[in-house]
C-alpha positions in Angstrom: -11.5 10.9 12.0 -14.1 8.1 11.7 -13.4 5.4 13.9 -13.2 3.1 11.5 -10.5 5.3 9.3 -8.5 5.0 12.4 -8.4 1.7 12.4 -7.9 1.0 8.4 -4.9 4.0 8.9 -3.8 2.4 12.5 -3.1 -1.0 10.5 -1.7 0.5 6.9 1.4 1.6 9.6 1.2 -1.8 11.5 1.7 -3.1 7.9 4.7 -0.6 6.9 6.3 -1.8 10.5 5.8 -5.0 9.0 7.2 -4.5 5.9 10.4 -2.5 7.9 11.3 -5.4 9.8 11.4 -7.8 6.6 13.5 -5.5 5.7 15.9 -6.5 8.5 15.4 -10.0 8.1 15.7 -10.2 4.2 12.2 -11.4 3.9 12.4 -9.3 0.7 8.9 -11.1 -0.7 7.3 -9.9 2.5 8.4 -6.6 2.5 7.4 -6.2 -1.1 3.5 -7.5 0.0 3.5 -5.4 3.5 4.2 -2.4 1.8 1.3 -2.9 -1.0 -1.0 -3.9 1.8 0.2 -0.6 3.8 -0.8 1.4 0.7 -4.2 -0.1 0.4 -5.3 0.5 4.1 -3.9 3.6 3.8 -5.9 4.5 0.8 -9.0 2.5 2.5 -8.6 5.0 5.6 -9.0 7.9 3.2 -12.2 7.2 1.9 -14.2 5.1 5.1 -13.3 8.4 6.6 -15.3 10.4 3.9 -17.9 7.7 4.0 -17.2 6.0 0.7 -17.0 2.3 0.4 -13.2 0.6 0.0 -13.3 -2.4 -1.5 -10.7 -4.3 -4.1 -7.0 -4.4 -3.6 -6.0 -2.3 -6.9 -4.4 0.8 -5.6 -5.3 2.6 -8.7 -8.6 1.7 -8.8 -8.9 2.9 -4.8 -6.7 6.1 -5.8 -9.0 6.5 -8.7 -12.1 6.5 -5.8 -10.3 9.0 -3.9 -9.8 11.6 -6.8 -13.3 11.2 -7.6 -15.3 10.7 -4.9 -13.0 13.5 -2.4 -11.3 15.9 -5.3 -8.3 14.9 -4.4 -4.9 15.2 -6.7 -3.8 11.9 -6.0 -1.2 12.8 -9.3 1.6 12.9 -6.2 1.1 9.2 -5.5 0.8 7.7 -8.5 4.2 6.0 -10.0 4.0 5.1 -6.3 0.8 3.3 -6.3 1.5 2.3 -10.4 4.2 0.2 -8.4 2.7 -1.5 -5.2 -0.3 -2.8 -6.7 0.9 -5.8 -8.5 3.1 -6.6 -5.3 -0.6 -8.0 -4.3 -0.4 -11.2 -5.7 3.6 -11.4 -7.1 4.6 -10.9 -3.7 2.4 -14.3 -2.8 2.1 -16.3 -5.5 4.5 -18.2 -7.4 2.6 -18.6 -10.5 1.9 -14.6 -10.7 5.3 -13.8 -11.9 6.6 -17.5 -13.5 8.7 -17.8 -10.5 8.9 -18.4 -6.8 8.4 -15.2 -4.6 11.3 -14.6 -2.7 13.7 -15.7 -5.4 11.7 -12.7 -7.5 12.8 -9.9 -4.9 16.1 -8.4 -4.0 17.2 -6.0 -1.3 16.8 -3.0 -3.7 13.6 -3.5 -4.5 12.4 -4.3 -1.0 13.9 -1.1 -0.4 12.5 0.9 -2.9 8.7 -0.6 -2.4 8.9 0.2 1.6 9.8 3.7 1.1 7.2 4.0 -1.8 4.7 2.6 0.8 5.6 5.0 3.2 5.4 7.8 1.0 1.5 7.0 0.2 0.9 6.3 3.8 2.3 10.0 4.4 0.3 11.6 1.7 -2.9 10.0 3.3 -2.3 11.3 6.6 -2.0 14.7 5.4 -5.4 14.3 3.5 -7.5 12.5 6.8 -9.4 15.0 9.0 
């Protein structure tokens, strides 16, 4: 693996680990961004390692990249990434969603957006070199 995949991938599951332990302290705003930012540096790994460019923070725009640019069926991945990417800016701002962030968010859905997170950080592993 490129060195610099390794460091995009090394930091998409800094980010889930980040997202776990919001988890734990019902940050549920902050588990909702961490997991959209673990997706994104996951997907960002993928492609500095085939020596494509990653820029932008719309994971179906970067999942779009990766199907075209490597040939890969990203179709696994896709109600996942569908999900995380608005989490990019509702998670943060309160004006993205009409309302304050962490009165947005509730266990469940922290819940579900970790393990959606994890499931795209899992599919890019088993795509990196």
């Amino acid at each position: 693996m490129r060195p610099e995949a390794e460091m995009w991938l090394r930091q998409a599951e800094r980010d889930l680990v980040k997202a776990e332990n919001d988890l734990r302290t019902e940050d549920w705003d902050g588990a909702a961004f961490w997991s959209q930012q673990a997706a994104e540096k996951a997907l960002k790994a993928l492609l500095l390692d085939a020596g494509y460019p990653a820029r932008g923070h719309n994971l179906l725009a970067l999942a779009d990249a990766v199907r075209r640019e490597l040939g890969l069926d990203v179709s696994p991945i896709l109600g996942d990434l569908r999900e995380l990417t608005i989490h990019y800016t509702v998670a943060r701002y309160p004006n993205a969603a009409n309302a304050v962030p962490y009165e947005v968010y509730d266990e469940a859905k922290a819940r579900e957006l970790v393990e959606r997170a994890r499931r795209v950080v899992e599919w890019v592993k088993r795509h990196l070199r």
